[in-house]
C-alpha positions in Angstrom: 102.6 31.5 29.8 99.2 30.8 31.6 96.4 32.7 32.2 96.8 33.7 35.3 94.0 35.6 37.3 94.6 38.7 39.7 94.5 37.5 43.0 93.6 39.7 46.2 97.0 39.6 48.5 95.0 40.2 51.5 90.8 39.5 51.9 88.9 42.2 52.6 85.7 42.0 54.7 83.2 41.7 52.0 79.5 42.2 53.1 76.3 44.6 52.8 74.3 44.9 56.0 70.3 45.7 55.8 68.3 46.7 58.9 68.7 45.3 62.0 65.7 46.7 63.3 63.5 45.4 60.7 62.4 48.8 59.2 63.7 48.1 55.9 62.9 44.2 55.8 59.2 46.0 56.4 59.6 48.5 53.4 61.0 45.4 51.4 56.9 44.1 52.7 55.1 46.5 51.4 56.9 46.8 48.5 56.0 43.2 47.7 52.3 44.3 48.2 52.6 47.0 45.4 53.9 45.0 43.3 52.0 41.6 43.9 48.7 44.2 43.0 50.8 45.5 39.6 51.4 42.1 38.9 47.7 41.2 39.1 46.7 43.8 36.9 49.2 43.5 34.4 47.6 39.6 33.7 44.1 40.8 33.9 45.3 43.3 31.0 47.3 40.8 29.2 44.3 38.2 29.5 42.4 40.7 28.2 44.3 41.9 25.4 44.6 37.9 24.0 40.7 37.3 24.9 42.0 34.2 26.7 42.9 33.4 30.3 46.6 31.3 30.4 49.8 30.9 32.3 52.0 33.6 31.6 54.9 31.6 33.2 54.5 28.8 30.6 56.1 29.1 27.7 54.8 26.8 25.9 51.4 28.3 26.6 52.7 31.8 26.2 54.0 31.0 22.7 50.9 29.2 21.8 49.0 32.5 22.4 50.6 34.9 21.1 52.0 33.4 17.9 49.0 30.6 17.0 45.7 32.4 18.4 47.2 35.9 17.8 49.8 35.2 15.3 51.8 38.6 15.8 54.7 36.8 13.5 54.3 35.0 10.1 57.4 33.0 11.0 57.8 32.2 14.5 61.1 31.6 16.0 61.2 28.1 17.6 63.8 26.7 20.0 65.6 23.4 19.3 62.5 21.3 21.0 60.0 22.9 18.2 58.5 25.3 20.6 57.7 28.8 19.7 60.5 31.0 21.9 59.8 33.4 24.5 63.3 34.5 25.2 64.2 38.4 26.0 65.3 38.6 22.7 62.4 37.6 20.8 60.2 39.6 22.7 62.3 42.6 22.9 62.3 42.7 19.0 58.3 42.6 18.9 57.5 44.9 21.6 57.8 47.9 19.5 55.1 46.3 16.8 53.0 44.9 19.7 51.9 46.6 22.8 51.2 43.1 24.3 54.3 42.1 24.3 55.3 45.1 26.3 52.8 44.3 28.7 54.1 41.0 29.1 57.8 41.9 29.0 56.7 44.5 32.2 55.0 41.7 34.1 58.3 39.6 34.1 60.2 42.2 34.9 57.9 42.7 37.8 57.9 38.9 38.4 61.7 39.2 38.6 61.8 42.3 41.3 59.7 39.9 43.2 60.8 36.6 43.2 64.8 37.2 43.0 65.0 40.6 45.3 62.1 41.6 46.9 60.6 38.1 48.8 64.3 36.9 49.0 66.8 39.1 50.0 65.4 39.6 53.8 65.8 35.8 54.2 69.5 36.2 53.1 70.2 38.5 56.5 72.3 36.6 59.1 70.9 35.4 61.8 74.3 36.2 63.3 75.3 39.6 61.8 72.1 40.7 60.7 73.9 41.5 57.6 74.0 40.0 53.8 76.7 38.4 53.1 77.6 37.5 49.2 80.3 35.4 48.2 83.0 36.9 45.1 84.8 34.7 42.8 87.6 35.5 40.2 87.9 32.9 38.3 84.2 32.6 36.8 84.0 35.3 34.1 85.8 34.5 31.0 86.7 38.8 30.7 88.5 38.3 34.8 85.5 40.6 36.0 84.5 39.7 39.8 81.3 38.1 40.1 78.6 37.3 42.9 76.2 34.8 44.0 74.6 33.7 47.3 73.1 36.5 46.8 74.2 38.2 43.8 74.7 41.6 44.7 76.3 42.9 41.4 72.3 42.6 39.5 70.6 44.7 42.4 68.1 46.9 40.3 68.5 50.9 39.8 67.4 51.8 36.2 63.4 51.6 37.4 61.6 53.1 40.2 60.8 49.7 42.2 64.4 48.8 41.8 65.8 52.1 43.4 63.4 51.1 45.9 65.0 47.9 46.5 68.0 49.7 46.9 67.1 51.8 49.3 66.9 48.4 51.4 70.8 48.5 51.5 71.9 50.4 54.4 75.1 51.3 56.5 76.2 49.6 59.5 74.6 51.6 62.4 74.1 55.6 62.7 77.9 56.2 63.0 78.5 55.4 59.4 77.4 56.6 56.1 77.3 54.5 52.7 79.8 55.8 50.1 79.7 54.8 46.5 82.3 55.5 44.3 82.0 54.8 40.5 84.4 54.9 37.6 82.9 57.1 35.2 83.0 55.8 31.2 86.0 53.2 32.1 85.3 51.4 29.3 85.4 53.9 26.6 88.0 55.7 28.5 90.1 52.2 28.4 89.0 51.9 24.5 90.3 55.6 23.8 93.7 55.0 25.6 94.3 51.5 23.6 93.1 52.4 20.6 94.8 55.4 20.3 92.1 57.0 18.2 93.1 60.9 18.3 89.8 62.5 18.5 88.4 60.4 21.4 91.5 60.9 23.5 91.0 64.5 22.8 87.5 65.0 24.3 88.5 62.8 27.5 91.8 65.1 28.2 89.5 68.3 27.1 86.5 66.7 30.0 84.2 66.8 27.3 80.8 64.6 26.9 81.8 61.7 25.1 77.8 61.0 23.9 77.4 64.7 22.7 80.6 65.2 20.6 79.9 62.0 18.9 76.9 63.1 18.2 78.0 66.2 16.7 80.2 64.3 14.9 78.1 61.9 13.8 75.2 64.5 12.8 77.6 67.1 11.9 75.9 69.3 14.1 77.7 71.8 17.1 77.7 70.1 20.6 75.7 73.0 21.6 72.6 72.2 19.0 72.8 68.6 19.8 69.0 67.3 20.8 68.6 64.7 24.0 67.6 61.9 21.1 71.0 62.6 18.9 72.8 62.1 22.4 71.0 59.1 23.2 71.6 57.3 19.5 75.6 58.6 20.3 75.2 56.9 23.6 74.1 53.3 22.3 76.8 53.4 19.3 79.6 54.4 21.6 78.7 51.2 24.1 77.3 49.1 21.4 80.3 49.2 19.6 82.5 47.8 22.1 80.1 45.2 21.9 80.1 44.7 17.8 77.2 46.6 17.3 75.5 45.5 13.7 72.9 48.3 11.9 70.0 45.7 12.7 71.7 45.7 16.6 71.4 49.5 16.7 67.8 50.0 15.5 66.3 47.3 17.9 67.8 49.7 20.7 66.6 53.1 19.3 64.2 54.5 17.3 66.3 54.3 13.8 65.4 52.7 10.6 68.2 49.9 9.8 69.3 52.1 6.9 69.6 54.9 9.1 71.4 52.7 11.7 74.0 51.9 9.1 74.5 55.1 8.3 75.1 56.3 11.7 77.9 53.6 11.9 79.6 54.5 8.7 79.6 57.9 10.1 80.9 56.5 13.8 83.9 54.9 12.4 84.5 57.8 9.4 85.1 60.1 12.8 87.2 57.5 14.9 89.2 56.1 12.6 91.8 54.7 15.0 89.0 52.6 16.6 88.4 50.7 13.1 92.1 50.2 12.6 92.5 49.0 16.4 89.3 46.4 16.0 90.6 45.4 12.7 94.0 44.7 14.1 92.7 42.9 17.4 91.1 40.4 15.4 94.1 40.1 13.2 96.6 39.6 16.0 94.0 37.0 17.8 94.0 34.8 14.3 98.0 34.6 14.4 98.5 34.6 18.3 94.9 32.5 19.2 94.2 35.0 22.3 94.1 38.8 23.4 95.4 40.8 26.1 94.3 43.1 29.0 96.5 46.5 29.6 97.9 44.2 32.6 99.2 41.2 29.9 96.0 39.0 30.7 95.4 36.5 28.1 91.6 35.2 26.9 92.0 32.2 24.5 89.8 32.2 21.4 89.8 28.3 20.3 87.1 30.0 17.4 88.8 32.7 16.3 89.5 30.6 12.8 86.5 28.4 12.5 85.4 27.3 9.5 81.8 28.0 11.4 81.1 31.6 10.3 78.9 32.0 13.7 81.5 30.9 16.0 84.1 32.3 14.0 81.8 36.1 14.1 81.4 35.1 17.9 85.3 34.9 18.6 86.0 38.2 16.7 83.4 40.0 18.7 85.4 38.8 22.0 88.5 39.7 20.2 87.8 43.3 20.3 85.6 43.5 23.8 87.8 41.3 25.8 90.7 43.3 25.8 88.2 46.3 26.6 86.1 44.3 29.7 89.0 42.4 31.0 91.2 45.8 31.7 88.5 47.5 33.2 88.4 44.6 35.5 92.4 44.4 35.8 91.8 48.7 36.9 89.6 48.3 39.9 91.2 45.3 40.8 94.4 47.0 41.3 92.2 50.2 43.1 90.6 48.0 45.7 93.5 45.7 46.7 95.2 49.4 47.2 92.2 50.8 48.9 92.4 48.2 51.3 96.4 48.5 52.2 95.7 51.7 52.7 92.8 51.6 55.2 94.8 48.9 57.0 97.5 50.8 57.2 95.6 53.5 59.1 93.6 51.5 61.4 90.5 53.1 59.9 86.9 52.1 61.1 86.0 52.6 57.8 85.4 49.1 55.2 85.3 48.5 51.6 82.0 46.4 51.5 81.0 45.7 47.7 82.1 45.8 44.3 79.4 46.1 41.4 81.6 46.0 38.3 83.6 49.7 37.9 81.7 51.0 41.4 83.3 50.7 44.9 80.6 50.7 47.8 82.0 51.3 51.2 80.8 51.1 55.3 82.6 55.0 56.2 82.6 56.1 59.9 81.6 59.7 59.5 84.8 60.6 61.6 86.3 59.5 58.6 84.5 60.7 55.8 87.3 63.5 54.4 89.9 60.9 54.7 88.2 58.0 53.2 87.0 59.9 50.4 90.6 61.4 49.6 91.6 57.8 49.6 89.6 56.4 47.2 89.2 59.2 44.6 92.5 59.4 44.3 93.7 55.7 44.4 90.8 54.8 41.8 91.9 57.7 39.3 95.9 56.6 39.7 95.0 52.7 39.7 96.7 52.8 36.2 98.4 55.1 34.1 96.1 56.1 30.6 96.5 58.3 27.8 93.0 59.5 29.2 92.3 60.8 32.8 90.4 58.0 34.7 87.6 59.7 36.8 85.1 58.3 39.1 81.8 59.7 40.5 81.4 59.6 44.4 78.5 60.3 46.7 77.6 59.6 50.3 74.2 58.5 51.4 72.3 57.1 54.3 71.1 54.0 51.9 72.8 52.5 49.1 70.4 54.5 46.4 71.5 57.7 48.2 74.8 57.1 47.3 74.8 56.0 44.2 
């Protein structure tokens, strides 16, 4: 049996418009003004804080600076040319020791508002349709999620105040039609509850409670009610970061616990969902005898690592063991939604298109005639797309602009 990918029977029309009158291609302007002058004044601080004037873009000279003139690390991290490295990662794990490197870290994301989104995305409209067109493929991810390029509309910015900006760029098709966004809510921990058949997860999903805060209470053996907003947020990043193989070290880069303490949040995690060990444990078992995993919907990954000798690869292969399954049926889920959403909008003639997907969110073009209708549609194919031992629910909002919405 192949791996075989899900396939769209029918091709909806996929595109995002922005302003045809240029009033947002302006906003998009001067936000590229505000952020040229915060990019300036982040290097003038950066410059100063190293007492030397150097190319942030470089690298080389970056690495120079901060680990030879300042030496911020005993050991520097080198890449496999003998140059100090100035990935994400290394710099992530020094910004909390080093206020430079949080400078620095701000200025390329800055940089990267600019560059990729801010001074490009207006020369993406057609000249044609005055609209952004991206193209989808299927066949790309190794976990079956869509992706996009040319442009890649799936990484558009929302977490920081310039990106929601950027966002606000996005708009609907003319003043007949409103922007609707409609996103699954917790898919992947609702998809890890449901397979995993861990009792006590299942039972705060069926019961609608917080996932974050009762693992919380679990994990601090507190009541939901006397759960603090920092409890909730460790919860938060154990419940996703164990889908991705979280390790104690992993978990105090992300929060503000020791490594000791990390661990012991983890034992604790796993003490309370005992049917998530068992199904992790038996994932990687059944990929060491079988050689792959498999979605809700039968798709395969291969794992050619899964028993290498190589204790990296082999670590690597286990991780993908346990979050393929996990990724790969959330992708199977809106998959089967939006090829359903689409019959169904056919089948009625509506004015109304599906325009965008970003991962477990829907974004359509809806004729405001159509609004009830459309949002009956989609709430309730999205929330039958598959059957769970969980209740799949999504979270839907209009909006004039694509932030609006979201």
């Amino acid at each position: 049996r192949t791996q075989t990918p899900l396939i769209f029977r029918t091709t909806p029309q996929w595109f995002i418009s922005m302003s045809k009158n240029n009033l947002r291609k302006n906003a998009l302007k001067e936000l590229s003004k505000v952020l040229l002058e915060d990019i300036k004044s982040l290097e003038n601080l950066i410059h100063n804080k190293a007492g030397v004037d150097f190319n942030l873009a470089s690298p080389k000279q970056l690495g120079s600076v901060l680990f030879d003139e300042l030496k911020l690390v005993e050991k520097p991290k080198k890449t496999k040319t003998g140059q100090y490295s100035t990935s994400e990662d290394v710099l992530s794990s020094l910004a909390k020791e080093h206020k430079i490197i949080s400078n620095i870290l701000d200025w390329r994301s800055l940089q990267k508002l600019q560059n990729t989104y801010v001074r490009s995305l207006p020369n993406e409209v057609s000249s044609r349709t005055g609209r952004i067109h991206t193209k989808f493929n299927q066949t790309v991810t190794t976990t079956g999620r869509l992706s996009s390029n040319n442009p890649n509309l799936q990484n558009i910015p929302i977490r920081t105040e310039n990106g929601q900006k950027i966002r606000e760029a996005f708009i609907p098709k003319n003043q007949d039609f409103e922007l609707l966004a409609a996103d699954y809510s917790q898919i992947e921990l609702r998809v890890i509850a449901s397979i995993s058949k861990d009792k006590s997860m299942i039972d705060a999903f069926v019961k609608n409670q917080d996932i974050h805060t009762i693992t919380a209470s679990k994990i601090y053996n507190a009541d939901p009610e006397n759960i603090t907003r920092e409890q909730r947020g460790n919860a938060k990043t154990v419940n996703f970061g164990i889908i991705y193989g979280v390790s104690a070290f992993g978990l105090s880069q992300q929060t503000n616990l020791s490594r000791s303490e990390s661990k012991i949040m983890i034992d604790n995690y796993f003490e309370n969902y005992p049917g998530l060990k068992d199904y992790m444990s038996s994932q990687i078992d059944f990929a060491r005898n079988k050689g792959y995993v498999e979605t809700i919907m039968g798709r395969r990954r291969y794992l050619q690592n899964i028993n290498s000798q190589n204790n990296m690869l082999r670590s690597g292969a286990e991780r993908n063991a346990i979050n393929a399954p996990i990724q790969g049926s959330a992708a199977d889920i809106i998959k089967i939604a939006m090829i359903r959403i689409h019959e169904k909008f056919k089948e009625q003639s509506l004015k109304s298109k599906m325009l965008l997907q970003v991962h477990d969110e829907l974004v359509f073009d809806v004729h405001k005639s159509e609004k009830d209708m459309v949002k009956k549609i989609v709430q309730d194919t999205m929330e039958s797309a598959v059957q769970l031992d969980v209740p799949l629910k999504i979270d839907l909002e209009f909006g004039k602009n694509w932030l609006e919405a979201h």
